[in-house]
SERO-4910 file (N, C-alpha, C, O; in steps of 0.05 Angstrom, whole numbers):
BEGIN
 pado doro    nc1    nc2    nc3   cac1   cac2   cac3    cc1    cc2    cc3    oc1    oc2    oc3
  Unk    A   2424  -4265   1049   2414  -4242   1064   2384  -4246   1069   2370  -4258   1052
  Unk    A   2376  -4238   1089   2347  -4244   1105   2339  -4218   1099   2357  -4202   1094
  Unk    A   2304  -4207   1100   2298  -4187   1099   2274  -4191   1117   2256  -4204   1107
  Unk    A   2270  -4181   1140   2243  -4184   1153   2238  -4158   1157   2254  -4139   1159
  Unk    A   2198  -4160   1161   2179  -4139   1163   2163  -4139   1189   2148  -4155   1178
  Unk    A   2157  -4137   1203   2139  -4140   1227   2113  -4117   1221   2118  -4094   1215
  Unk    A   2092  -4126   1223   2064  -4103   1223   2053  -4115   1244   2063  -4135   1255
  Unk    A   2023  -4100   1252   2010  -4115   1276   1977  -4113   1256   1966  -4095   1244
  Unk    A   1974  -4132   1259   1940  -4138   1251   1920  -4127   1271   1926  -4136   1294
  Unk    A   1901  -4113   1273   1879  -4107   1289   1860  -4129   1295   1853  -4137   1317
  Unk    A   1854  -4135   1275   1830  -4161   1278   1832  -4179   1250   1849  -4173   1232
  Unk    A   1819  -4195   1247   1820  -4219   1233   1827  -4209   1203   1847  -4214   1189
  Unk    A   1807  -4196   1199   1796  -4180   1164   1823  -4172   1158   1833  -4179   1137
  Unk    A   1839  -4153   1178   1863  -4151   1173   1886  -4169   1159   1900  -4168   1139
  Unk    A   1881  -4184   1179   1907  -4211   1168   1894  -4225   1142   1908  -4232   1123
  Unk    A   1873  -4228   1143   1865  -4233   1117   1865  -4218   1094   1864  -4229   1072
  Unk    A   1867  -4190   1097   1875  -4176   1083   1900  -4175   1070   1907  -4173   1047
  Unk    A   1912  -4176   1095   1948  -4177   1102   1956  -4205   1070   1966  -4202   1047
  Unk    A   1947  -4224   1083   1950  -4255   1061   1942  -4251   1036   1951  -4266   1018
  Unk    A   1924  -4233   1031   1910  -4234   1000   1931  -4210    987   1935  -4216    964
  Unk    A   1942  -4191    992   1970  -4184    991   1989  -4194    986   2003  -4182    969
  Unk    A   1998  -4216    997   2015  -4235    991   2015  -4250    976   2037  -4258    968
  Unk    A   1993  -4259    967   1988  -4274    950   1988  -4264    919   1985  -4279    900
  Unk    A   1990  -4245    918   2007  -4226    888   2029  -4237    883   2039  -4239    861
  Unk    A   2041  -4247    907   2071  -4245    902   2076  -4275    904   2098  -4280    913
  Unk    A   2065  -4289    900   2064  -4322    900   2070  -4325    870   2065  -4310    851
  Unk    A   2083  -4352    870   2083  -4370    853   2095  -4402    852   2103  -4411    874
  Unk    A   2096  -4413    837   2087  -4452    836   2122  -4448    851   2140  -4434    841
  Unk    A   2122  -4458    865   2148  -4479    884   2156  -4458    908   2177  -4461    920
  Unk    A   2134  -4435    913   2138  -4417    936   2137  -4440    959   2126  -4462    953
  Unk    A   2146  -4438    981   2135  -4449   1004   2142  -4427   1027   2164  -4416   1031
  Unk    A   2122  -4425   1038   2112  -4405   1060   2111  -4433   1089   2105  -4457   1090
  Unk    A   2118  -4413   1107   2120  -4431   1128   2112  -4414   1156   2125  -4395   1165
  Unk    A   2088  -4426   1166   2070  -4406   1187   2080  -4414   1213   2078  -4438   1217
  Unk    A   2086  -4406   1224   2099  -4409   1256   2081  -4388   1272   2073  -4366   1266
  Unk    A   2076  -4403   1298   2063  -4389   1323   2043  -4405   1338   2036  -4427   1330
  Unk    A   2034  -4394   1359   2026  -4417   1381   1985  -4420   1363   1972  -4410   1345
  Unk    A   1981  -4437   1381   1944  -4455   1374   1937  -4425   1374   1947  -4410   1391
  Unk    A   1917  -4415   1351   1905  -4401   1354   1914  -4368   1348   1906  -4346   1355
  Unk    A   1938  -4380   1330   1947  -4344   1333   1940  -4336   1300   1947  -4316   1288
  Unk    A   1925  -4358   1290   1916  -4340   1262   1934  -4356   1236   1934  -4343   1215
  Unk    A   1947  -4379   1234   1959  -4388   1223   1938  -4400   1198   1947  -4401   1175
  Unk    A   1918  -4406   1202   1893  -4416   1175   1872  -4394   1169   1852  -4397   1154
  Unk    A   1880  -4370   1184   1867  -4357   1182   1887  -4341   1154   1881  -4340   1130
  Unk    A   1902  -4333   1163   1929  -4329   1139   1924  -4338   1112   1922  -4324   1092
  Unk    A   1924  -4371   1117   1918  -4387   1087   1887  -4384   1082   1881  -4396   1062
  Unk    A   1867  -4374   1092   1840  -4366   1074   1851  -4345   1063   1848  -4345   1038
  Unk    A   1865  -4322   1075   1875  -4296   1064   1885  -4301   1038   1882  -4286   1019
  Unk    A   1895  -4322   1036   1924  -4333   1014   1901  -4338    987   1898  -4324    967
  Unk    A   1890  -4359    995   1870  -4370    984   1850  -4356    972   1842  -4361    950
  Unk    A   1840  -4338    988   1822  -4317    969   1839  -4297    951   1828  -4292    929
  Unk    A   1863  -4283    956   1875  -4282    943   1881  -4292    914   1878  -4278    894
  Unk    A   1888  -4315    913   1892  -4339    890   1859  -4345    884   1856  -4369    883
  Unk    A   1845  -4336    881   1830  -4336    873   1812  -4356    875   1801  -4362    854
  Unk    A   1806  -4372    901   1804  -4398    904   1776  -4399    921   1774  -4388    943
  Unk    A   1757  -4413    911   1729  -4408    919   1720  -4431    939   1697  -4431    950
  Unk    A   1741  -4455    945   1733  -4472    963   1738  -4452    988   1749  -4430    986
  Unk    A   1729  -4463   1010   1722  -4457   1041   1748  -4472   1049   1751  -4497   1048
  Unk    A   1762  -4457   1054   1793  -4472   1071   1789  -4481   1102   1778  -4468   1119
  Unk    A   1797  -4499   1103   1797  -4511   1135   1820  -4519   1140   1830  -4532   1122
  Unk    A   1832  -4515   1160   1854  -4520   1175   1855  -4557   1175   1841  -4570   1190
  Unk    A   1872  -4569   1157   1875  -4598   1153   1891  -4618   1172   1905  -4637   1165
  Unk    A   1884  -4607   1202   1898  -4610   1223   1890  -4646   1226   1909  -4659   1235
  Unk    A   1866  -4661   1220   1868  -4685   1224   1875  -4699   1188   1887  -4720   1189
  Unk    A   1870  -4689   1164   1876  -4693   1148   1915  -4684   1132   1925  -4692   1111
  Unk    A   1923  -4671   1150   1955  -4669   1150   1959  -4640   1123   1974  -4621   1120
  Unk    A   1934  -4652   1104   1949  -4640   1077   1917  -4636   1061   1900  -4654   1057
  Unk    A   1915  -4617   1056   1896  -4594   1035   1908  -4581   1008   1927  -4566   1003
  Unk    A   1891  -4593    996   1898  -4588    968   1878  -4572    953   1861  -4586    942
  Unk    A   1875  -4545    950   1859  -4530    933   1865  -4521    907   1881  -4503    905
  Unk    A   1850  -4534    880   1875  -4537    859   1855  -4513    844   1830  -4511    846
  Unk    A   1872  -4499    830   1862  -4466    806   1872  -4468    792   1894  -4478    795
  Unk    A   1862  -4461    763   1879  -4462    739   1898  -4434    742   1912  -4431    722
  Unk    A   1900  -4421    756   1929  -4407    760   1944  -4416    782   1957  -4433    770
  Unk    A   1949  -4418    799   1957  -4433    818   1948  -4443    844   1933  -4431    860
  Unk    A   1960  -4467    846   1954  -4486    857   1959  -4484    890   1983  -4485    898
  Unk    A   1938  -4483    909   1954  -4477    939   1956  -4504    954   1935  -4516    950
  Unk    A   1970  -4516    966   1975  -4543    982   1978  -4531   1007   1997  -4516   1008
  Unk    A   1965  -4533   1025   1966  -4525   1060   1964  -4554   1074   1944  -4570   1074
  Unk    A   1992  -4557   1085   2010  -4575   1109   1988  -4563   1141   1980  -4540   1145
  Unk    A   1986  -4585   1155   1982  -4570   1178   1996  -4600   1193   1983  -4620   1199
  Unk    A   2032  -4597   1198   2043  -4623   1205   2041  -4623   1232   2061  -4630   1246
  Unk    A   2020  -4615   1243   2018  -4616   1276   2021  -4637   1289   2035  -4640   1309
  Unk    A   2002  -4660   1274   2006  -4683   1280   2023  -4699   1266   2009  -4716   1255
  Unk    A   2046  -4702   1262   2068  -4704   1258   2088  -4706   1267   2107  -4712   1254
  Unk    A   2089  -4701   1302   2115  -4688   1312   2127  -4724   1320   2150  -4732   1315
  Unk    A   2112  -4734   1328   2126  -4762   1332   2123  -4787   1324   2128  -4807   1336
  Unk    A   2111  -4783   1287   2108  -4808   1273   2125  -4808   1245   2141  -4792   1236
  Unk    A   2116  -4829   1235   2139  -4833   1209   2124  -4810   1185   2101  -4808   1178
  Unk    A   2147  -4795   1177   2133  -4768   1156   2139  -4778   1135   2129  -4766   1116
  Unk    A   2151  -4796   1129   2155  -4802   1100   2123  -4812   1086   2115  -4835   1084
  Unk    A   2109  -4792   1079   2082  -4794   1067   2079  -4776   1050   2058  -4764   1050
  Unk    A   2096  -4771   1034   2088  -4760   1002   2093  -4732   1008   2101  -4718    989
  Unk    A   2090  -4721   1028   2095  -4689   1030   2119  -4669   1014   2118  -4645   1011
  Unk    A   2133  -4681   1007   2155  -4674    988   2139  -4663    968   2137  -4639    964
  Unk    A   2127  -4683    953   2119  -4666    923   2106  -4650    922   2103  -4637    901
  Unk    A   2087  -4643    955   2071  -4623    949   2089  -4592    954   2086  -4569    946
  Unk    A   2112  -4607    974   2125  -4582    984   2149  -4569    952   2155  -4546    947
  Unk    A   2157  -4592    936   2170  -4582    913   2152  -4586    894   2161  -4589    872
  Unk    A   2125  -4587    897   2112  -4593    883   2104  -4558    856   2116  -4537    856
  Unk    A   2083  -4565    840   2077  -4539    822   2056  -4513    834   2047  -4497    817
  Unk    A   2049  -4511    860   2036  -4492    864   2056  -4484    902   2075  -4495    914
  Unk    A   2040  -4463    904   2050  -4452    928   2043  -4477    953   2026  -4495    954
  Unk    A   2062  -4471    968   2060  -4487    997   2060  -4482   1018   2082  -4481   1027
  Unk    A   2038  -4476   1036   2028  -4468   1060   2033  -4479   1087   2014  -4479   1102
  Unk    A   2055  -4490   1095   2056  -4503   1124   2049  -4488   1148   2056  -4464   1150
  Unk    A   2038  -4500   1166   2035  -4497   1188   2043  -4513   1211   2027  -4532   1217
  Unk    A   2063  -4509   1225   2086  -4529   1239   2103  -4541   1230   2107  -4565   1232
  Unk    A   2121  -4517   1213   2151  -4524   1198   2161  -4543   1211   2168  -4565   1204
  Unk    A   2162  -4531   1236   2190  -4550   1251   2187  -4585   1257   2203  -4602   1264
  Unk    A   2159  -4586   1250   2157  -4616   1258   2166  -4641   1228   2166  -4665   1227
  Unk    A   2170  -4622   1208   2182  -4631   1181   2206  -4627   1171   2216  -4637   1151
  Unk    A   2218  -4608   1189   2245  -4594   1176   2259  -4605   1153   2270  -4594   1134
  Unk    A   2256  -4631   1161   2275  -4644   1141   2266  -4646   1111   2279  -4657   1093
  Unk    A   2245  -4635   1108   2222  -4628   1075   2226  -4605   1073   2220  -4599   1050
  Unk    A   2233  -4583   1089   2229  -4560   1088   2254  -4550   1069   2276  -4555   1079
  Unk    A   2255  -4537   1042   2278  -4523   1025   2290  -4503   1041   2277  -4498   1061
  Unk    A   2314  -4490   1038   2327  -4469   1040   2317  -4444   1032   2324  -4426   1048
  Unk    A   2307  -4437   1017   2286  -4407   1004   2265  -4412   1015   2251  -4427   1001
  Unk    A   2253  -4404   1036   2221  -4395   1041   2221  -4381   1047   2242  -4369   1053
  Unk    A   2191  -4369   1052   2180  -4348   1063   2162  -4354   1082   2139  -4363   1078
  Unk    A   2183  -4347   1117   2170  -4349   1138   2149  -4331   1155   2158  -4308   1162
  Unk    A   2130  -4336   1160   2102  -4318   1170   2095  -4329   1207   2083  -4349   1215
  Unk    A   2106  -4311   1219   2110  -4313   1252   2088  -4302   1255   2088  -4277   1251
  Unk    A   2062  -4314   1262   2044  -4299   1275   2041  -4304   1308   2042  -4325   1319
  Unk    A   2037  -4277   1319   2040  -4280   1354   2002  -4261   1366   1993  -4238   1362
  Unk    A   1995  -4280   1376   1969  -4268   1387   1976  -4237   1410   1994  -4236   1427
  Unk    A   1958  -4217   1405   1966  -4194   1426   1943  -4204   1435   1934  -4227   1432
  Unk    A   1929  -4169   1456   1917  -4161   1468   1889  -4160   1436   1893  -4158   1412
  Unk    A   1865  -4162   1450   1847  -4149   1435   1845  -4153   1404   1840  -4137   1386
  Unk    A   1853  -4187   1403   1844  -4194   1387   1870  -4190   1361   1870  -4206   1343
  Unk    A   1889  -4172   1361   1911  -4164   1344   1929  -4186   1344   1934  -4199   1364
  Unk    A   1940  -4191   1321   1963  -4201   1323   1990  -4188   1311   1985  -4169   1296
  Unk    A   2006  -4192   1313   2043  -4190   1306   2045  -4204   1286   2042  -4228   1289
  Unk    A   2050  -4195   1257   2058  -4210   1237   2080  -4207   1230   2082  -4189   1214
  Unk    A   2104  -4221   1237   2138  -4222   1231   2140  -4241   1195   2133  -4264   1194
  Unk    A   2149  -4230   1176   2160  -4231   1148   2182  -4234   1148   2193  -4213   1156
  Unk    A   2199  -4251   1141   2218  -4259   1138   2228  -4283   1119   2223  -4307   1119
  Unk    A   2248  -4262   1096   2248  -4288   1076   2283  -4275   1072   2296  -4255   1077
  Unk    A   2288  -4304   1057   2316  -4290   1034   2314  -4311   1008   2326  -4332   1002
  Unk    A   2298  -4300    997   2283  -4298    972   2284  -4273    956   2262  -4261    954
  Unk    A   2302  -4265    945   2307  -4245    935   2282  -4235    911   2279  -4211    906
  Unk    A   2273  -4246    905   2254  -4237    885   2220  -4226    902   2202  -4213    891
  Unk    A   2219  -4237    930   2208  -4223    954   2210  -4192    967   2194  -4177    977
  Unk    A   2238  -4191    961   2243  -4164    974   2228  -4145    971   2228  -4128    988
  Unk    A   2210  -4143    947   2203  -4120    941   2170  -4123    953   2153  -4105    950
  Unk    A   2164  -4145    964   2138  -4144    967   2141  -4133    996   2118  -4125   1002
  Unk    A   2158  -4128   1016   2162  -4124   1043   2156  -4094   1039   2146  -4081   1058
  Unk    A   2164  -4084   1015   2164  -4049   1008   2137  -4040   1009   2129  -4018   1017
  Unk    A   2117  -4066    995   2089  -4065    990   2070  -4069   1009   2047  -4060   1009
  Unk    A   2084  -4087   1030   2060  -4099   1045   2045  -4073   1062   2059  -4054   1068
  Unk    A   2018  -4072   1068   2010  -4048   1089   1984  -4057   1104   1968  -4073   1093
  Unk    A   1980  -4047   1127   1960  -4057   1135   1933  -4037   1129   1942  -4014   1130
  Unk    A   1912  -4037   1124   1892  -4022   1109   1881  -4016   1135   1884  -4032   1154
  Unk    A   1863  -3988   1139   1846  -3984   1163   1818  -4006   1156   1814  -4024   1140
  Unk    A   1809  -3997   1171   1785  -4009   1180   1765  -3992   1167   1770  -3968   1165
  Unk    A   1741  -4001   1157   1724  -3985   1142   1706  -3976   1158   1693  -3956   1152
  Unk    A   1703  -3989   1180   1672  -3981   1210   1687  -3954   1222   1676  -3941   1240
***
């Protein structure tokens, strides 16, 4: 059974907000998988994640480096960005990070599928108008369900 959430983000702080939320509900062999077009907020998500987890490096989108590793003595975040990927040989270690001991952050599932487990938790972000985006949640991860009850988007403090 699948359970998805859809909210809409106003602006950035939001979705970052939105991720540091989520990141309660993490733990070692999660894998999260970010889908949506250039620019709709997909590394913006994993700083959310990342500050969350309590993680004081400066996250960058590891789009020429493939694979980011920010390691915490509570857990550990690995962020995939397999963009460049779509038409070379993948057999490059990505497995252990994806079954590996901390959470796993991809960005361009589909160009790995074949690394990708059966239990994740998928994060569809879609760019609106004015800067907002569409955040679609969708997992069947049963021990998730209850964070979909939790998730909320917070106003704005200005």
């Amino acid at each position: 059974m699948n359970k998805t959430l859809t909210l809409i983000a106003n602006n950035e702080q939001q979705t970052i907000d939105l991720a540091i939320q989520v990141s309660k509900y993490c733990y070692p062999g999660l894998v999260i998988c970010l889908t949506g077009d250039l620019g709709a907020g997909k590394t913006t998500f994993v700083k959310g994640l990342a500050k969350g987890l309590d993680i004081k490096e400066k996250v960058l989108s590891p789009t020429f480096n493939i694979l980011k590793c920010y390691f915490n003595k509570t857990l550990n975040l690995y962020h995939i960005d397999a963009y460049r990927l779509e038409d070379t040989n993948k057999d490059i270690g990505l497995e252990e990070y994806i079954d590996g001991d901390g959470v796993c952050a991809i960005e361009w599932p589909q160009y790995i599928e074949e690394y990708i487990p059966s239990h994740i938790l998928t994060i569809e972000l879609l760019s609106l108008p004015n800067n907002s985006r569409q955040i679609t949640f969708t997992t069947n991860i049963e021990k998730l369900f209850i964070m979909f009850d939790n998730l909320t988007i917070r106003k704005d403090d200005d």
